[in-house]
LUMZAVEX-481311 format. One record per residue (C-alpha): residue number from 1; x, y, z. Coordinates in Angstrom, 2 decimals. Example, Ala and Ser with C-alpha at 12.3 -4.5 7.8 and 13.67 -1.06 7.14 Angstrom:
BEGIN
+-----+---------+---------+---------+
!   i !      c1 !      c2 !      c3 !
+-----+---------+---------+---------+
!   1 !   12.30 !   -4.50 !    7.80 !
!   2 !   13.67 !   -1.06 !    7.14 !
+-----+---------+---------+---------+
% end
This chain:
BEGIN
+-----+---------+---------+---------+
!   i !      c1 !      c2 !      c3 !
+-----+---------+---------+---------+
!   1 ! -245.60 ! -239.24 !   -8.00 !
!   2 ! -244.01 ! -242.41 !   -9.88 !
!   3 ! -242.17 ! -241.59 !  -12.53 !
!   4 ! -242.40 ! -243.86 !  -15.67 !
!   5 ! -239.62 ! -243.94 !  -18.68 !
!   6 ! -240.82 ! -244.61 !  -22.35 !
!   7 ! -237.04 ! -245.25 !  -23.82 !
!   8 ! -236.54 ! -243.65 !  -27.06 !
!   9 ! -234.60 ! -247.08 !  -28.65 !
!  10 ! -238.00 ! -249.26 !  -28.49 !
!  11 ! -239.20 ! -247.40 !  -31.57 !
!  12 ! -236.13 ! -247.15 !  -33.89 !
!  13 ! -236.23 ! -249.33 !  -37.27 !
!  14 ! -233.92 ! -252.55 !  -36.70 !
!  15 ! -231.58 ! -253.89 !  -39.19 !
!  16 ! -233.05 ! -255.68 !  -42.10 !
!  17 ! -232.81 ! -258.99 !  -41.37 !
!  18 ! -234.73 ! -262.55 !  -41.77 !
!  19 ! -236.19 ! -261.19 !  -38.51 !
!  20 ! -237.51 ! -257.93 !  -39.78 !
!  21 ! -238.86 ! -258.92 !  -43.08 !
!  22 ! -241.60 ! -261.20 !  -43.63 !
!  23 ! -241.92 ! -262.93 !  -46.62 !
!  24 ! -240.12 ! -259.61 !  -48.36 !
!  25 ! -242.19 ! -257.24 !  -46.90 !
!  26 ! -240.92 ! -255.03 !  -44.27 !
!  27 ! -242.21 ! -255.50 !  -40.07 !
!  28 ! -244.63 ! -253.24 !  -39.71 !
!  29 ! -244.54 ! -250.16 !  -37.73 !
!  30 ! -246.73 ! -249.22 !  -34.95 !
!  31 ! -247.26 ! -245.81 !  -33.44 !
!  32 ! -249.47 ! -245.26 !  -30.31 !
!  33 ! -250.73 ! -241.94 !  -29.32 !
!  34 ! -251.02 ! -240.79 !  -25.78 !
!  35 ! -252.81 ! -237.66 !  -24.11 !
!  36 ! -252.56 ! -236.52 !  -20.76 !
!  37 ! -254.87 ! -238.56 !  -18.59 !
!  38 ! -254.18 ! -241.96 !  -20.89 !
!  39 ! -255.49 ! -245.61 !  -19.35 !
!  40 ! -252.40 ! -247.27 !  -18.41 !
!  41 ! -253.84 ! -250.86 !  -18.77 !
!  42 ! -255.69 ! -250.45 !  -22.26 !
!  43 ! -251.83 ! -248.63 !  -23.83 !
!  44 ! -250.30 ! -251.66 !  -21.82 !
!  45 ! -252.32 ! -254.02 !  -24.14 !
!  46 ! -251.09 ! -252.45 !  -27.45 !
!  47 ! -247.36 ! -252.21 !  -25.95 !
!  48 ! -247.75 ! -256.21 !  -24.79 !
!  49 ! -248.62 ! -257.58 !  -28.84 !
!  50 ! -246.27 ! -254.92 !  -30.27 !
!  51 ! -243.53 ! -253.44 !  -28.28 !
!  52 ! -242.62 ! -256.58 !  -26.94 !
!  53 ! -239.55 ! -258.55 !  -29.26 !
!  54 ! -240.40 ! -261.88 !  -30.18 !
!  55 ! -238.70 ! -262.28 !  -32.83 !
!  56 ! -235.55 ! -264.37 !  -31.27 !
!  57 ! -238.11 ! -266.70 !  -29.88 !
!  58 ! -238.67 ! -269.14 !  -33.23 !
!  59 ! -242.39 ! -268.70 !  -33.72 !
!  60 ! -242.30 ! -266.99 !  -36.58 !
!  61 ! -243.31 ! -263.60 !  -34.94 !
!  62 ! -241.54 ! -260.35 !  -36.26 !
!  63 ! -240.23 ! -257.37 !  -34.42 !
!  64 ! -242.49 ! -254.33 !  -34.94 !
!  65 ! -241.25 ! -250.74 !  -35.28 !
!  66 ! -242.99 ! -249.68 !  -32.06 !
!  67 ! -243.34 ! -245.96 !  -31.31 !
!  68 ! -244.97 ! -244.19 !  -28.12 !
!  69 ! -245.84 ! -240.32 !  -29.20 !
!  70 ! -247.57 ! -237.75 !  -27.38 !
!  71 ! -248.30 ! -233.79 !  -29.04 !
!  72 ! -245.95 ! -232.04 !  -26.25 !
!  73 ! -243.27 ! -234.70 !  -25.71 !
!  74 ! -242.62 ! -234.59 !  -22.01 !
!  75 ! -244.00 ! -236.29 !  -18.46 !
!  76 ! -247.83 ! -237.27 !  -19.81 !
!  77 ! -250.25 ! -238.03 !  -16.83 !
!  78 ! -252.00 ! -240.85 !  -16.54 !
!  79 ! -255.18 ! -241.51 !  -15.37 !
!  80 ! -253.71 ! -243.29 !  -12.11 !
!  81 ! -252.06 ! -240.26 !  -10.96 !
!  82 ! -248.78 ! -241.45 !  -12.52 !
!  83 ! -246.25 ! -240.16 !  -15.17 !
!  84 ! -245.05 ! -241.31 !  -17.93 !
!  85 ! -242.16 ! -239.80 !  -20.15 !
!  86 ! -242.82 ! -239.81 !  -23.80 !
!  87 ! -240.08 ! -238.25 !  -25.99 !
!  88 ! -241.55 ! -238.32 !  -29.55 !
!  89 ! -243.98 ! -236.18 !  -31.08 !
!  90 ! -246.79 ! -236.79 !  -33.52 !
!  91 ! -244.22 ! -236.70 !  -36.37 !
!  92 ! -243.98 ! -240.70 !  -35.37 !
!  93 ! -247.10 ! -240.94 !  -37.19 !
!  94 ! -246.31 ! -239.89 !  -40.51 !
!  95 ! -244.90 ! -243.38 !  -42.07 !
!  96 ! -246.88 ! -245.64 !  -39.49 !
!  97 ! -248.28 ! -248.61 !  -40.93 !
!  98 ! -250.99 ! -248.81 !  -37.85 !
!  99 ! -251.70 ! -245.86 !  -35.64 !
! 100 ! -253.39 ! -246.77 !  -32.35 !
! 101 ! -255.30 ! -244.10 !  -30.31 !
! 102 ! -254.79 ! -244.98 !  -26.63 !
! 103 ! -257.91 ! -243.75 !  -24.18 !
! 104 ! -258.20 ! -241.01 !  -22.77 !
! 105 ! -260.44 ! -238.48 !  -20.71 !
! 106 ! -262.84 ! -238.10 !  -23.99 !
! 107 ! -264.41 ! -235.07 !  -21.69 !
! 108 ! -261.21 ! -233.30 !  -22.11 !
! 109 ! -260.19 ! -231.12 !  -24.97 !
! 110 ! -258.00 ! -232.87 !  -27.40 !
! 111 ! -255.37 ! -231.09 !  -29.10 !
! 112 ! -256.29 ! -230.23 !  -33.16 !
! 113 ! -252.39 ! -231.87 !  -34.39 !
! 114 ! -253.53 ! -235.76 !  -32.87 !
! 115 ! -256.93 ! -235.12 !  -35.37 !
! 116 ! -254.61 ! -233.92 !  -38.00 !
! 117 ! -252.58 ! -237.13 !  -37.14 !
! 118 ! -255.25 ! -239.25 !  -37.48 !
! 119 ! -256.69 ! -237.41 !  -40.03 !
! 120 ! -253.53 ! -238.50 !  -42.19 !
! 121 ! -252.98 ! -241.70 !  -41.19 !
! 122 ! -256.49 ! -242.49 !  -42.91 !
! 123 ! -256.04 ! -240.80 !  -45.94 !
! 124 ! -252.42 ! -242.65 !  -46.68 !
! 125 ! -254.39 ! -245.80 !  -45.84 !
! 126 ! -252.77 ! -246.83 !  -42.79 !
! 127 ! -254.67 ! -249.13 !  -40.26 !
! 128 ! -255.86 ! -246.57 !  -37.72 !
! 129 ! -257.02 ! -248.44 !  -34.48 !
! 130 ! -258.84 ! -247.26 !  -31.28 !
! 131 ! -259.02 ! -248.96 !  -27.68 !
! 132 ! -261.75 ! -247.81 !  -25.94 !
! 133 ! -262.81 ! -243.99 !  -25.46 !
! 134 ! -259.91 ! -243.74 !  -27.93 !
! 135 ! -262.81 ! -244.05 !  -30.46 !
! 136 ! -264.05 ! -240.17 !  -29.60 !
! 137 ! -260.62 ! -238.69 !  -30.78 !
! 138 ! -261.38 ! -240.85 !  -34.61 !
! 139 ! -265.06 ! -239.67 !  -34.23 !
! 140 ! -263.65 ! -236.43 !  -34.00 !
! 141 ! -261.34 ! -236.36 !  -36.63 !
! 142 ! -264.15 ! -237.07 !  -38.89 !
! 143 ! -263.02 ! -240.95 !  -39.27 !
! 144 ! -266.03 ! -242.69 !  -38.33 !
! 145 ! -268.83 ! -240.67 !  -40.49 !
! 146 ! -270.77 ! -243.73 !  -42.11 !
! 147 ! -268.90 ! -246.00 !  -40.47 !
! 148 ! -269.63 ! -248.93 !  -37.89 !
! 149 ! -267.71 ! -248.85 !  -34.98 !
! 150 ! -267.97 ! -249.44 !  -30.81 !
! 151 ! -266.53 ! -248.70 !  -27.40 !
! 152 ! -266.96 ! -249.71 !  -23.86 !
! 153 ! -270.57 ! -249.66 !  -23.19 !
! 154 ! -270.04 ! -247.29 !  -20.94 !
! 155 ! -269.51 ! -244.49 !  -23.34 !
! 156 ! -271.71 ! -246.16 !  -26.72 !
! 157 ! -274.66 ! -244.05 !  -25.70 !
! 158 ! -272.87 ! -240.78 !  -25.57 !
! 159 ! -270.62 ! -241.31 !  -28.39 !
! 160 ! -274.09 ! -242.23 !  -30.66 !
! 161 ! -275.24 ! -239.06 !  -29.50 !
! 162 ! -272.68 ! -236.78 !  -30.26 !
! 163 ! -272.15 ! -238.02 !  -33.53 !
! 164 ! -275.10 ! -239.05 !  -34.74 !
! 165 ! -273.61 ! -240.07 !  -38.07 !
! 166 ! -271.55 ! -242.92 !  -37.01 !
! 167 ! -272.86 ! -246.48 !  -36.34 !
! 168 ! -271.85 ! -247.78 !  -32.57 !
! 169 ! -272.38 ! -251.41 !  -32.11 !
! 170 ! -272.14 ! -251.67 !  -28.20 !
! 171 ! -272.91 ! -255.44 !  -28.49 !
! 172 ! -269.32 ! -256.47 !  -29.75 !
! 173 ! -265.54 ! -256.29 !  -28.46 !
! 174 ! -264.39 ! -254.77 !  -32.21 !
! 175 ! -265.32 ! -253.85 !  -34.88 !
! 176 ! -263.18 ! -253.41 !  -38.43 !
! 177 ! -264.81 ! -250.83 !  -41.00 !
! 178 ! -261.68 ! -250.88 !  -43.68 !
! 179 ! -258.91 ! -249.64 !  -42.20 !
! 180 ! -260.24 ! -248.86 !  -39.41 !
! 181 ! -260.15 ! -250.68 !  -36.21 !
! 182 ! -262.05 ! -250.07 !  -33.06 !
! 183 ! -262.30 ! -252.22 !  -29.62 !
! 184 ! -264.58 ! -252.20 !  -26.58 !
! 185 ! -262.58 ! -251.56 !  -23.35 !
! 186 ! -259.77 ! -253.83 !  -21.64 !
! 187 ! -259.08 ! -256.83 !  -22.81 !
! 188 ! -260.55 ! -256.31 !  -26.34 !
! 189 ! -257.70 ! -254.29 !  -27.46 !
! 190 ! -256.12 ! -257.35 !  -27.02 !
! 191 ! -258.75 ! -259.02 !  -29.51 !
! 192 ! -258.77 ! -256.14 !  -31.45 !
! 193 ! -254.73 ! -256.12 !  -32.07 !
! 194 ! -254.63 ! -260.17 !  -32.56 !
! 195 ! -257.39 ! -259.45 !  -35.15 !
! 196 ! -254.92 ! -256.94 !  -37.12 !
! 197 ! -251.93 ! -259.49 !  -36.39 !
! 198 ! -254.40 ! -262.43 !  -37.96 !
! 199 ! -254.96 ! -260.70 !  -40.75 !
! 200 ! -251.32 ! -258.66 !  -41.53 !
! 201 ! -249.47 ! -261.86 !  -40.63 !
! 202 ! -250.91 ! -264.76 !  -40.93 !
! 203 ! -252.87 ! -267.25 !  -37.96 !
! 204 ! -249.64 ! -268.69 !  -36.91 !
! 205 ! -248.31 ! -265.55 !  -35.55 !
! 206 ! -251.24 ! -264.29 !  -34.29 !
! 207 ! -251.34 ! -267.46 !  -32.09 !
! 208 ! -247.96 ! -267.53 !  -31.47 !
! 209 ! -248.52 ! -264.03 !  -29.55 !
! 210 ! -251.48 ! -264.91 !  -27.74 !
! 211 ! -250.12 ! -268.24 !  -26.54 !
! 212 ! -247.24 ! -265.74 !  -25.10 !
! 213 ! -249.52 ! -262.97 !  -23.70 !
! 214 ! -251.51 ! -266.20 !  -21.93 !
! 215 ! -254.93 ! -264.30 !  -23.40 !
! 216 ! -257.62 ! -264.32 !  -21.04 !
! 217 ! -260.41 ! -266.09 !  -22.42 !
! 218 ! -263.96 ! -264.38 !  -23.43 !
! 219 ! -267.39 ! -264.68 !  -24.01 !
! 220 ! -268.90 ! -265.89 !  -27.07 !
! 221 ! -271.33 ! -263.82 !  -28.91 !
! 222 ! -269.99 ! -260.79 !  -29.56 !
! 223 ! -267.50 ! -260.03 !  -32.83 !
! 224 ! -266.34 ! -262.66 !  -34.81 !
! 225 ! -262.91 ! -263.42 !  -33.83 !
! 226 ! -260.03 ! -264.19 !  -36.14 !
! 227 ! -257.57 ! -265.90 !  -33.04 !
! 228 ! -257.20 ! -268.89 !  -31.77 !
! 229 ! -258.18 ! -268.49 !  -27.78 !
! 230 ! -258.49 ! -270.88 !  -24.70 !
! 231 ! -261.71 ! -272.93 !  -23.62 !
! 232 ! -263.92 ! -269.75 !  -21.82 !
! 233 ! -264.28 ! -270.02 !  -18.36 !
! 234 ! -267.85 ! -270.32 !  -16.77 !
! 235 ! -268.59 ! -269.94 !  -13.25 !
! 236 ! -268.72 ! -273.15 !  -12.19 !
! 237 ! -266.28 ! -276.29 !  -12.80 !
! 238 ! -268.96 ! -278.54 !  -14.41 !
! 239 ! -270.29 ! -276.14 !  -16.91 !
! 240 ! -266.68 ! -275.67 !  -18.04 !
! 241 ! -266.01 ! -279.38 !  -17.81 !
! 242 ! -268.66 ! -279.50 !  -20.32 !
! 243 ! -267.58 ! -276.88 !  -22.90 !
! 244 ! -264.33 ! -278.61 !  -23.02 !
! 245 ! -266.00 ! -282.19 !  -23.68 !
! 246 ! -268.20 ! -280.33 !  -26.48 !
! 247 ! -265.64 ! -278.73 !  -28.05 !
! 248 ! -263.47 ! -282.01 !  -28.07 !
! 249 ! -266.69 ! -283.61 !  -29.97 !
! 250 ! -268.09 ! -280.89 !  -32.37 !
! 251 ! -268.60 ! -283.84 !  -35.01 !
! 252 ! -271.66 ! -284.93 !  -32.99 !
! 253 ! -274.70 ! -283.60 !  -32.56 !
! 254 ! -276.04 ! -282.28 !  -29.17 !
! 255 ! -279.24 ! -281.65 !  -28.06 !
! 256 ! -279.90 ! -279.62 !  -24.57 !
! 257 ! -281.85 ! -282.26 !  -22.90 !
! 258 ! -278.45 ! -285.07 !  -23.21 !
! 259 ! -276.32 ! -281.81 !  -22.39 !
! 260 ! -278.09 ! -280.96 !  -19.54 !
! 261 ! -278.09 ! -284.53 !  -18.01 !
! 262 ! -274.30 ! -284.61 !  -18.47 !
! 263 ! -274.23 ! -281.64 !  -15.84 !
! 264 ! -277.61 ! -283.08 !  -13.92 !
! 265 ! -279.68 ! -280.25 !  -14.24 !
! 266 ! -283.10 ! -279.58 !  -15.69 !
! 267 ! -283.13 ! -278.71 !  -19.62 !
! 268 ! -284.62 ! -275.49 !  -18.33 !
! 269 ! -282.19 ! -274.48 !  -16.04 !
! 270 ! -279.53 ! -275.85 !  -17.87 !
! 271 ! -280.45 ! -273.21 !  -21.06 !
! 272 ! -280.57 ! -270.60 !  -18.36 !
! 273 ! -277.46 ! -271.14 !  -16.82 !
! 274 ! -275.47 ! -271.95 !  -20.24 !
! 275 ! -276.47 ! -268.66 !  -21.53 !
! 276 ! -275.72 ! -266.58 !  -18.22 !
! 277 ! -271.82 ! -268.35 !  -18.40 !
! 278 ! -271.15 ! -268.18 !  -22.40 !
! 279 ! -273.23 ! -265.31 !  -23.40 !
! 280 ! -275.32 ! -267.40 !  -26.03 !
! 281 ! -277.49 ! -270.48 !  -26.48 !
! 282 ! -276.03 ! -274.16 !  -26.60 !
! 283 ! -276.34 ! -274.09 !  -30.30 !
! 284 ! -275.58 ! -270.72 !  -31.29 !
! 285 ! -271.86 ! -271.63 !  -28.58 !
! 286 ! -271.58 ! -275.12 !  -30.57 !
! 287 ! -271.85 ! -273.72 !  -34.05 !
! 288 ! -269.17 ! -270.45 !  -33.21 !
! 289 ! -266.78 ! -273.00 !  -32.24 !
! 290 ! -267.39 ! -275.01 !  -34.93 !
! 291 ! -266.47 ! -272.28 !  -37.43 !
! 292 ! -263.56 ! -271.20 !  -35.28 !
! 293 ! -262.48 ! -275.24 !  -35.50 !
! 294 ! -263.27 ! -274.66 !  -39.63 !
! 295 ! -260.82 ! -270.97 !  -39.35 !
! 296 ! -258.28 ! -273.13 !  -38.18 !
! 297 ! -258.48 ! -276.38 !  -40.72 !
! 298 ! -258.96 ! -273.98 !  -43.25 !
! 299 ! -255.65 ! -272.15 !  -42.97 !
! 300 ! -253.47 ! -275.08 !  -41.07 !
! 301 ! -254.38 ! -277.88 !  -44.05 !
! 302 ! -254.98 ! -278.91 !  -47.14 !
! 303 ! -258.15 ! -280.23 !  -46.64 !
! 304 ! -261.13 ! -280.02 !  -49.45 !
! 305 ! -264.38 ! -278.17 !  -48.10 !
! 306 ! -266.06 ! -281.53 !  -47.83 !
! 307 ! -263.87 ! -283.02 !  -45.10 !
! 308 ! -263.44 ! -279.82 !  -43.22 !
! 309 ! -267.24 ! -279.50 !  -43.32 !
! 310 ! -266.95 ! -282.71 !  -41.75 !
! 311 ! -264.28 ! -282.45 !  -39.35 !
! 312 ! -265.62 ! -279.07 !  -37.45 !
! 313 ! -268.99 ! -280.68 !  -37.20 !
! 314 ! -271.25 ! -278.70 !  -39.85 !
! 315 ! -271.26 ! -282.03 !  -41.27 !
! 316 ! -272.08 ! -280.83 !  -44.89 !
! 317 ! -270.64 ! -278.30 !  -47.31 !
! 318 ! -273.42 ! -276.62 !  -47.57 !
! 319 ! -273.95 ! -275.80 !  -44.02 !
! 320 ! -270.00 ! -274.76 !  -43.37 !
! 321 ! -270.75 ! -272.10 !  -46.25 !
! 322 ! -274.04 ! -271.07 !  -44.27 !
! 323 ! -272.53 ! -270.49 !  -41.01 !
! 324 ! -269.29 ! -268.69 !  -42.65 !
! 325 ! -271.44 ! -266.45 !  -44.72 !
! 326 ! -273.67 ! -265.51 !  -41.44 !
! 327 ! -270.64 ! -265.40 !  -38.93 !
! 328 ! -267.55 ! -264.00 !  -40.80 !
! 329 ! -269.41 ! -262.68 !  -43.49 !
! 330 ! -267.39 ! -264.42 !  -46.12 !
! 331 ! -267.15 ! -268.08 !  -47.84 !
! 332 ! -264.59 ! -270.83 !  -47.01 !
! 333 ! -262.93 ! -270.49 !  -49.99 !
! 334 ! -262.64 ! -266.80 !  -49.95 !
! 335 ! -261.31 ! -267.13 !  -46.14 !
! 336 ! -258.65 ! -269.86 !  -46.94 !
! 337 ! -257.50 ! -267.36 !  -49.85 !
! 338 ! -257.04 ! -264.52 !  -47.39 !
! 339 ! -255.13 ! -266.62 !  -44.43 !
! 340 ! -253.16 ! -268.43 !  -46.36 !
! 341 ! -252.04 ! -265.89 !  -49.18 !
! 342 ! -248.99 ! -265.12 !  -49.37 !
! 343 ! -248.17 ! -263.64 !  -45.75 !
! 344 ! -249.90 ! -266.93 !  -44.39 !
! 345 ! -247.64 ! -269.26 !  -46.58 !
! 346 ! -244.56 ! -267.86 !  -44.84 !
! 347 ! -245.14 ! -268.97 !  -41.58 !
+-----+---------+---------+---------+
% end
């Protein structure tokens, strides 16, 4: 068996300094919780946007107070078959600014001190965030009651039916109900934790992470997304070819039959095949990008509504406020007040 370390220093508070302060405001701290038979890669994505330093680096990204803690400190299994030594206990919790439940065997029984932990975390008003089948442990803990959350689609179905009163969305890669955060499996912590970043920090450092972490890309269609993420990649070289000219000319408009003699295919296979690659229709795919192209004008410059409507493509005010009510559930204004607040400005 392969022994892994956690080392105790990673967590410890650093110095105040212009590294560890942000605008006046202290780096946040991070605790993740771990149970025997833990997913190494889903953990791995919260320890990647957190536990790594970045803050020597120049882009404006802070070091967090990261913390690995486990109810019997000790060698905690893995789901691999490996080990991994954590030496804190749940008492890392208690002043956490964001408390991440890592995934686990939700099967197995789960200790009543990590609900407790939970539990608390919630009722300070901490950001409380699961990755995957990490979700069951905040079902359990009574977290999700009312609430709108979702998993890996794997487990939606059961998790809907042993707690009837929460809300699963299976259809997206998070979900945030308040404080709460909760991703789909894999790679959607990773969305899930730029998401917090984004909206803690600021775009800039959000991006300035992901552009580190070399994000995979995704498909479109599921949670709105508050990161700045490469072109996806389709299947084949000529449907990506094409997303990249399209999102290099969201001012014009596009209609399937001229996109689908740029790729020399029928208009009917063309809609088939740019929904199996992107996960949604030519327009719905053009008009997500164009708000994510609004996202960034919006917090990036000083633009009025009428030329960013213009610039991203929408073309009108009106329609820019349409598209940002429907997708991010929110108006242009309201979103350039929350990215570029006072976090936002320092960056």
């Amino acid at each position: 068996m392969l022994l892994l370390l956690w080392d105790k220093k990673k967590w410890q508070k650093c110095p105040k300094s212009e590294n560890s302060c942000h605008n006046g405001i202290m780096l946040k701290s991070v605790a993740v919780i771990v149970v025997p038979n833990f997913s190494i890669f889903e953990f791995g994505t919260a320890c990647e946007v957190f536990g790594i330093d970045r803050s020597g680096r120049g882009s404006g990204v802070p070091a967090f107070d990261f913390r690995v803690c486990t109810p019997s400190p000790g060698n905690v299994r893995l789901k691999s078959g490996l080990s991994m030594h954590v030496s804190l206990g749940l008492e890392a919790t208690l002043d956490a600014d964001l408390v991440i439940m890592a995934p686990y065997g939700h099967d197995d029984g789960l200790p009543e001190s990590v609900l407790e932990a939970l539990h608390a975390a919630d009722a300070r008003g901490a950001w409380v965030m699961s990755i995957c089948s990490g979700v069951f442990a905040l079902a359990r803990a009574g977290l999700l009651d009312g609430r709108r959350c979702t998993t890996h689609w794997h487990y939606s179905g059961q998790l809907a039916a042993e707690y009837p009163g929460v809300q699963v969305d299976e259809n997206v890669l998070y979900v945030q109900d308040g404080n709460i955060i909760s991703s789909a499996g894999t790679a959607a912590g990773i969305d899930a934790c730029l998401h917090l970043v984004r909206v803690e920090l600021g775009a800039h450092v959000a991006a300035a992470i992901a552009r580190d972490m070399v994000v995979p890309p995704h498909r479109d269609g599921g949670q709105a997304q508050f990161i700045d993420r490469p072109m996806p990649t389709c299947g084949s070289a000529p449907m990506e070819e094409l997303l990249r000219w399209m999102v290099k000319n969201l001012d014009r408009e596009h209609s399937v039959n001229e996109l689908a003699a740029r790729v020399h295919m029928s208009p009917r296979t063309f809609a088939r095949r740019f929904r199996s690659e992107t996960g949604a229709t030519p327009a719905a795919w053009l008009n997500s990008q164009r708000v994510l192209r609004a996202q960034e004008l919006l917090e990036s410059t000083d633009l009025n509504i009428e030329e960013i409507a213009r610039e991203s493509g929408f073309g009108h005010p009106v329609l820019l406020r349409h598209h940002f009510a429907k997708v991010l559930d929110t108006s242009p204004q309201s979103y350039r007040r929350a990215f570029r607040g006072h976090l936002a400005e320092a960056v």
